[in-house]
Structure formats: structure tokens, C-alpha cells
SEKOLDREN-926647 format. One record per residue (C-alpha): residue in three letters; y, z, x. Coordinates in steps of 0.2 Angstrom, whole numbers, plus 5000, padded with zeros to 4 digits. Layout:
! SEKOLDREN-926647
ALAYZX...
This chain:
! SEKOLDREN-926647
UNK506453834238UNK506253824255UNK504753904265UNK503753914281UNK502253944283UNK501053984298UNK499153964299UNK498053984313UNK496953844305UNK497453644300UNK496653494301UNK496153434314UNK495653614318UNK494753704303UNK493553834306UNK493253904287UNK493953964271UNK495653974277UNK495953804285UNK495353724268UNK496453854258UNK497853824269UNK497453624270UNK497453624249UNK498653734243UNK500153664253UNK500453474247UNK500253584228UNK501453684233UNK502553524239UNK502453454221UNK502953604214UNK504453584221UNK504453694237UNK505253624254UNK503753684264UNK503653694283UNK501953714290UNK501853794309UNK500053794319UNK499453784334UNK498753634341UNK497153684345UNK496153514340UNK497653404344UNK498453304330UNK500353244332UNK501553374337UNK502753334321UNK501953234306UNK502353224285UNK500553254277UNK500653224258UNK502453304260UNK502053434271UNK503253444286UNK501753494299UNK502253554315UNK500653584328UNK501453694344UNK500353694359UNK499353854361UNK499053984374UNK497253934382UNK496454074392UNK495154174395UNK495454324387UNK494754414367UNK495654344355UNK496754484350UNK497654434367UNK497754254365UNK498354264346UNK499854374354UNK500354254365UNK500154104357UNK501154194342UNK502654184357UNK502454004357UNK502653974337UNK504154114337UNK504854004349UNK504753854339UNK504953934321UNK506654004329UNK506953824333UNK506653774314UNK507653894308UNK509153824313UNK508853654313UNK508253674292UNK509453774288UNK508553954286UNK507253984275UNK507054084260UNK505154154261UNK503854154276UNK502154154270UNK500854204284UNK498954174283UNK498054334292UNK498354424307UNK498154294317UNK500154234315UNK500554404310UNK501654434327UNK502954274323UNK503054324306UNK503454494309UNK504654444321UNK505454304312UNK505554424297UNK506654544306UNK507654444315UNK508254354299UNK507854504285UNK506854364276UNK505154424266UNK503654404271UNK502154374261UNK500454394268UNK498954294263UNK497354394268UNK495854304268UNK494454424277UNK494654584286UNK493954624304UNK493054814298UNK492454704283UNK491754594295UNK490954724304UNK490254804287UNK491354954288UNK491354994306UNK492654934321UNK491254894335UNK492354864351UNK494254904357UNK494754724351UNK493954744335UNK495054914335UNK496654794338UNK496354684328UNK496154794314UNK497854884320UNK498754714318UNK497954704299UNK498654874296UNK500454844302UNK500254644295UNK500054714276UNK501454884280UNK502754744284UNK502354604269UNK503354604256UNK501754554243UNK499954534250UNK498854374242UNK497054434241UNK495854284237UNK494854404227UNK494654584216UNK493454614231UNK494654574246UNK495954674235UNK494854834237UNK494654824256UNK496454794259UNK496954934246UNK495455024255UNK495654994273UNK497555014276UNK497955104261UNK499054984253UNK499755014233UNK498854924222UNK500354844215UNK500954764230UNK499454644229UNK499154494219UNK497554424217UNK497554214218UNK495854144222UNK495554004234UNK495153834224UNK494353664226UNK494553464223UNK493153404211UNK493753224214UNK492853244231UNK491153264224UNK491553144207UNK491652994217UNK489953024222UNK489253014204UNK488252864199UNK488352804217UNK486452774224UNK486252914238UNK484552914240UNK484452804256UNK485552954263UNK484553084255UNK483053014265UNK483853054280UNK483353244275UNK481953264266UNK480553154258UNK480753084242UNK479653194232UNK480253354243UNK481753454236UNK483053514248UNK483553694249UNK485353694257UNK486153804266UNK488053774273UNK489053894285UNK489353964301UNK487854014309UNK488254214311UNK487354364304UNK488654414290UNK488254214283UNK486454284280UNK485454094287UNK483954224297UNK483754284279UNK483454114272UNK482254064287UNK481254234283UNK481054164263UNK480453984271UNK478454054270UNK478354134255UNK479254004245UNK478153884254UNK476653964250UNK476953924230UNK478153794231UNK477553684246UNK478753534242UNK480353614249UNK481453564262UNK482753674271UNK484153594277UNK485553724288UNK486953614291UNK488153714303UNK488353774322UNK488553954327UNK487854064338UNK486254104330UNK485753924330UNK484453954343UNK483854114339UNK483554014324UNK482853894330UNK481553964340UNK481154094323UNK480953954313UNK479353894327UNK478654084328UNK478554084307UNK477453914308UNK478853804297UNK480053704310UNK479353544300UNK480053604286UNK481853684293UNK482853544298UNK484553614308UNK486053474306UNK487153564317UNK488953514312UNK489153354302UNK490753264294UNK491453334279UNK490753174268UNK489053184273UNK488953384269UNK489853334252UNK488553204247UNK487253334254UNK487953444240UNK487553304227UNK485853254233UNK485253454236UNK484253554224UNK484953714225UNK486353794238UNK486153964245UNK487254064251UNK486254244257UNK487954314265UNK487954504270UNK489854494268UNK490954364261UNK492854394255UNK492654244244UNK491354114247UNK492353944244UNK490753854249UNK489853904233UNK491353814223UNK491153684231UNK489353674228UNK489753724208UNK490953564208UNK489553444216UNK488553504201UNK487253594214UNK486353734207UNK486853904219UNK485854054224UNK487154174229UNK487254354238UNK487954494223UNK489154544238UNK491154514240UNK492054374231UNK490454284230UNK489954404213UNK491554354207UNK491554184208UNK489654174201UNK489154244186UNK487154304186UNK486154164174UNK487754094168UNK488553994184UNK487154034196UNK485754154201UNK486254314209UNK485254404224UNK485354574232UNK486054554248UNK485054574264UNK483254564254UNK482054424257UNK481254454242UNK482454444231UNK483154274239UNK481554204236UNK481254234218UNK483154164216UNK482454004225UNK481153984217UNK481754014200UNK482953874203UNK481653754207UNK480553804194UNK481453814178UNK482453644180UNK483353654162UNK483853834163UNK484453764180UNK485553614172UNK486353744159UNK487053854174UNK487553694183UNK488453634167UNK489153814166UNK489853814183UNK490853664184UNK491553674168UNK492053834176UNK492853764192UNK493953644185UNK494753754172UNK494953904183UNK494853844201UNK496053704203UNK497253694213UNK498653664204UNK498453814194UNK498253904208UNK499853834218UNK500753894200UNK500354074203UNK500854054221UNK502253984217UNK502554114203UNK502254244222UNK503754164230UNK504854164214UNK504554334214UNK505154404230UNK506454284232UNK507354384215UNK506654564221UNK507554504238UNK509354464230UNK509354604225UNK509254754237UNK510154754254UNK509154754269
């Protein structure tokens, strides 16, 4: 089977989730058989055509200007057509396209009518999700028109969670059996190299050896929840004095942070990283002693897996895909979401109960590697596609 597929995100240019789902998933999909053509704009640079673990990668250059972002996704949706078109005839046609969100939407759409081939749409966050249920400017009012029409014109929609699953049926009022569920995955092997290995001339670089490090990992925006952790850093002091925070991540809020940390009397305790390669944050996930992830909305949280498959102990939000993916005193702790309080206690419980703390770690990488690998995952993908591709042979367009 022959597919392309377009993603606003790929190495060297990975934002979040979706550049690591789409960065995963493909070469899977690759070994499963599929003859899979990757398309992307070329936002970080990389080579213009490249095989990646049998992946034919194409990276277009993008649209850059000045403008919101509903905008320059349109345009630079021309320059993929454009390319795509060219793919088209040079492969031999396809048999699927498979977009990942509204961001490629426009050359999907148009490639899907212009050679009556299905679409299948991956949606990995929502823009009124974002914004907690409201629309809060005329772009954000696009972008959320683009959504809508994205999932009228798939064929199937992939939701990474029962959560995200809701908001589309909710939010453009999709049927419920025009949606798959598939969740994002992660590579243990990343994080097993690192067992055994002596980390704790790198662990120094963070935190005092008898100090235990309290991580946090992600963007730093609102909906990521880090000025609710930096509100938590005095009370858990105040009975657990040892702890480090470590807020590895750059965003907006970083100075705002920054200067709260100073006002709260604790920026000798708050270390900000800003961004740092992807092997440093993964030996941060085996040398922490507890990840926290205080998110106000998260469609799935695949930092938290990958904290489960460093055998870190989580402190999770009960919000989105993150109460899926952790189960309350089984594979982590569980916290009200927005609420100091409650992330505190889940903090300190974590530090102060250490063997009720190794059971859940236990728990939860057991659980990633039966349930989020990506193999398996490619396999339901795969089953997507298959799918379709018989529905498509047999009705006329």
C-alpha cells in the first residue's frame, strides 16, 4: 500500500506530541509493509529529499511571513500541493492520504479531490480545547473552521485518546463511528540504555546529591500548568526542604516565571533549563524523583509516557488523555487540575512514601510496553488504512 502522508512537524522541526507521533509511527508503518511518502515543510532545514529508516521524506520550503498562522498554514499548504501534485505522478498515485491536523488540511483536502482518494485525518489537539472551550480571537475562529471542515471531509478520523474523541464528536459534531481511537506510543529502548549507567556526575549538574529533583517538562504556556507548580514550590518546601525543581522547556511564560519564582523567595530552588537536547532530558527522566505534569488541558500527555518508560514516578493533572494514560495509585498519582493544593500533596506523597512510589513505577512501565508500543500501535494504523482502502473499492465517487 502506498501512502502519503503530511505533517506540519519532523525532525529537525519538532514542536510537541505530534512531531514525535509522526517522527515514530512512520518507519513502523514502513515495516509493516506500507510504501510511505512523508511531505513537510522545511521549517528547521534538513535535506530537501532523504530515506529515514525507510521513509521517503520530502521537506518543501515554507511560506515565511508575518502574518497569524491560519494565514501562513494556507499558503504554505500551496507549496506542499504543489509538490504532493508532483509526487503523484512521479509514484504512481497513492492509495490513502493521511494528514496530521489542520495545519496540512488545505493540500489534503485538495489532493483528495482532485484524485477522489480518502483521506484520513489524525487529530491530535483542538484549537477551542486549547482555549478551554472558548474561540478567543478571529484566527482562533479560523482555525477552528478549518478543524470543522478537516474532519467533514475525512474519510476516518484518529483521535490519540477517548478524551480527544469527545471533543471532536463534541466540537464539530462528528459520528461516533467515524472515529478510531489509536494512542500515541513510546520507545523504552531510549531510556533502557541508560539503566546501570552512572549518571550522577550528570545528575549534579541539577541538584545536590542529597536533594531530590522535582521535574517538570514542556512548553512553557498556561494550558502546561508550570505557574501551578512554581506556586506548590513553598509549601512543599516548608515540609520537605530537600527538593529541587528542575523546568526544562522555553515558552512564553519563562520570564513571568522567572521573576515569580524571586517574588515567592525560592529561585535557589527553581532551576529553569530552557531547552536542552533530547538525551540530556531523557537521562533527566532517569535521574528525577518524580515528573509533574499540572496541565489545564492535555489531549494526551506523551511526556508522561515517557516518564512511565524511564521508570520515573508521575504526578499527573485528572484532565484529558492524561487520566487515561495514568491510572490514580496504580501507574501514578492523580491531581485536580488548576489546584495548588492538590499538586502539592501529590508531590509530596511521591517523595514520602518511596515503596508505594516503586510499586506505581513498576506498574507503569509494565504498562507502556505491553500497551504503548509502537508496533502495536502502527498495527491498528495500519488496520485504519486497510480499512478505507476496501470501503473505497467499493462505492463510486
Amino acid at each position: 500500500m502506498r501512502v502519503l502522508m503530511l505533517s506540519w512537524e519532523y525532525p529537525p522541526y519538532i514542536v510537541g506530541g505530534l512531531g514525535k507521533h509522526v517522527t515514530e509511527l512512520s518507519p513502523e508503518l514502513v515495516r509493516k509493509g506500507v510504501e510511505l511518502y512523508l511531505l513537510t515543510p522545511a521549517w528547521a532545514g534538513g535535506e530537501p529529499f532523504e530515506v529515514v529508516d525507510g521513509v521517503k521524506v520530502y521537506r518543501v520550503k515554507p511560506v515565511r511571513e508575518n502574518t497569524d498562522i491560519h494565514t501562513l498554514a494556507w499558503k504554505t499548504n500551496l507549496c506542499l500541493e504543489e509538490k504532493a501534485q508532483e509526487l503523484w505522478g512521479s509514484s504512481g498515485g497513492f492509495e490513502i492520504i493521511h494528514v496530521h491536523d489542520w495545519l496540512v488540511s488545505f493540500a489534503g483536502c485538495a489532493l483528495k479531490r482532485s484524485h477522489k482518494t480518502p483521506l484520513i485525518a489524525t487529530i491530535h489537539a483542538t484549537e477551542r480545547g486549547r482555549g478551554r472551550g472558548y474561540l478567543h480571537s478571529r484566527t482562533s475562529e479560523a482555525i477552528h473552521s478549518t478543524e470543522w471542515w478537516l474532519t467533514y471531509e475525512a474519510w476516518r478520523i484518529i483521535c490519540c485518546s477517548r478524551y480527544m474523541a469527545w471533543e471532536v464528536r463534541e466540537y464539530f459534531q462528528v459520528p461516533e463511528d467515524k472515529i478510531d481511537v489509536i494512542p500515541n506510543g513510546v520507545r523504552t529502548e531510549r531510556f533502557d540504555r541508560w539503566e546501570g549507567v552512572d549518571l550522577s556526575g550528570f545528575r549534579n549538574m541539577y541538584a545536590l546529591p542529597e536533594e531530590k529533583i522535582v521535574l517538570f517538562v514542556g512548553r512553557l504556556v498556561e494550558e502546561k500548568g508550570p505557574q501551578i507548580l512554581l506556586e506548590a514550590v513553598p509549601m512543599i518546601l516548608a515540609r520537605f526542604p530537600l527538593a529541587k525543581f528542575v523546568i526544562v522547556g522555553t515558552g512564553p511564560l519563562l520570564d513571568q516565571l522567572r521573576h515569580r519564582a524571586w517574588e515567592l523567595g525560592v529561585a535557589h530552588k527553581v532551576l529553569f533549563t530552557g531547552f536542552i537536547p533530547d538525551d540530556d532530558r531523557d537521562k533527566l527522566f532517569k535521574v528525577a524523583d518524580v515528573a509533574v505534569f499540572p496541565s489545564l488541558y492535555e489531549p494526551f500527555g506523551i511526556v508522561a509516557l515517557e516518564a512511565m518508560a524511564a521508570r520515573c514516578p508521575v504526578v499527573v493533572s485528572e484532565v484529558g488523555g492524561l487520566a487515561e494514560v495514568v491510572r490514580h495509585a496504580e501507574t501514578g498519582i492523580t491531581i485536580y487540575p488548576n489546584n495548588v493544593e492538590s499538586l502539592t500533596w501529590g508531590i509530596l506523597h511521591t517523595l514520602e512514601n518511596p515503596h508505594w512510589t516503586k510499586m506505581r513505577v513498576e506498574n507503569a512501565y509494565r504498562e507502556v510496553v505491553e500497551k504503548y508500543n509502537w508496533e502495536r500501535l502502527a498495527e491498528m494504523t495500519l488496520g485504519v488504512y486497510r480499512r478505507v482502502w476496501e470501503e473505497r473499492q467499493r462505492v463510486q465517487w
